[in-house]
Every structure is written in C-alpha cells, then in structure tokens.
C-alpha positions in Angstrom: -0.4 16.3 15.8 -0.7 13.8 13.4 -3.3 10.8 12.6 -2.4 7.3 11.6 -5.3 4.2 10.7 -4.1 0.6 10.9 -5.8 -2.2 11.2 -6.1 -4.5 14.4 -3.5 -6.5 13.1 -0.8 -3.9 12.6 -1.9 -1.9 16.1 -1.0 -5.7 17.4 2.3 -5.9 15.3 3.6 -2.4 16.8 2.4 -3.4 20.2 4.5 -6.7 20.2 7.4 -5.0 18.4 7.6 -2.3 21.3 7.2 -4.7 24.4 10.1 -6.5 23.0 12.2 -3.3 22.6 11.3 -2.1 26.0 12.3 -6.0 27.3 15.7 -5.4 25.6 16.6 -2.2 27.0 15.3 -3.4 30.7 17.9 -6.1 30.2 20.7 -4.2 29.0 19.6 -1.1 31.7 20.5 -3.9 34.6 24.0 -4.4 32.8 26.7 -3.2 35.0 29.0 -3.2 32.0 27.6 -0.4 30.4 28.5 3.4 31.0 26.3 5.0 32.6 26.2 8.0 30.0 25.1 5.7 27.6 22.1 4.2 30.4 21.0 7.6 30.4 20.2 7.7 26.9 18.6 4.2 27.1 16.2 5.5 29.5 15.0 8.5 27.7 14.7 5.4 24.5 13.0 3.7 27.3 10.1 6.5 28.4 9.7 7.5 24.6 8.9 4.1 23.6 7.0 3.3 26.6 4.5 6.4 25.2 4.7 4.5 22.1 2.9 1.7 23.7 0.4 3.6 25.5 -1.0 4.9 22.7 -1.6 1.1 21.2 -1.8 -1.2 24.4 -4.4 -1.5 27.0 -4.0 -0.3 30.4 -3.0 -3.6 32.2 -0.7 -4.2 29.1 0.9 -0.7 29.8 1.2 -1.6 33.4 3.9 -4.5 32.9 5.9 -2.1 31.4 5.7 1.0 33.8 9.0 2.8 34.0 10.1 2.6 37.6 10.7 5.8 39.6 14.4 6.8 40.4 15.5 7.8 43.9 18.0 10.2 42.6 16.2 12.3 40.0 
C-alpha cells in the first residue's frame, strides 16, 4: 500500500483529469467501429480508472460514472 499527500487543488486536478478519461473511453466504448478485443481492454482501462476516481471524488461524483453491469459476463 502506498500513501500520497496533495493538496485540494491537485486532488481536484486528478479528479477532472479522470472524469474526462472515463468520458472518452464511454464514447469510444459505444463505437461500433472498434474490435471488440480492443473494447475489452478499454473496459478493464475503464474499471481501473473508475477506482482511480473513487479514491479522490465524492460519492454522488463517483455515481455519474458507475460502470454499467453487462448481461453477458
């Protein structure tokens, strides 16, 4: 386990740095273009940055962001 201090302003920089990466792969996730080999990886991106952000983002923050439950897993 490791420890990390920032300030309020850099806990804010990270959270707005990782909603917009999780906004990017949700966009690119709904693109029918792209393989589906390379989706799967995008998810996993997807739930590791989306712990990212609930270690620095309030709940109701978090909640926007919720990764959405597959039928087929």
């Amino acid at each position: 386990m490791l420890g990390l201090l920032i300030s309020e302003m850099e806990q804010k920089e990270i959270e707005y740095l990782l909603k917009r990466e999780l906004e990017e792969l949700l966009m690119d996730l709904e693109d029918g273009r792209i393989d589906h080999m390379v989706k799967r990886a995008m998810r996993e991106r997807y739930r590791l940055l989306f712990q990212l952000l609930r270690r620095v983002a309030s709940e109701k923050e978090c909640l926007k962001y919720m990764p959405k439950r597959r039928e087929n897993q």
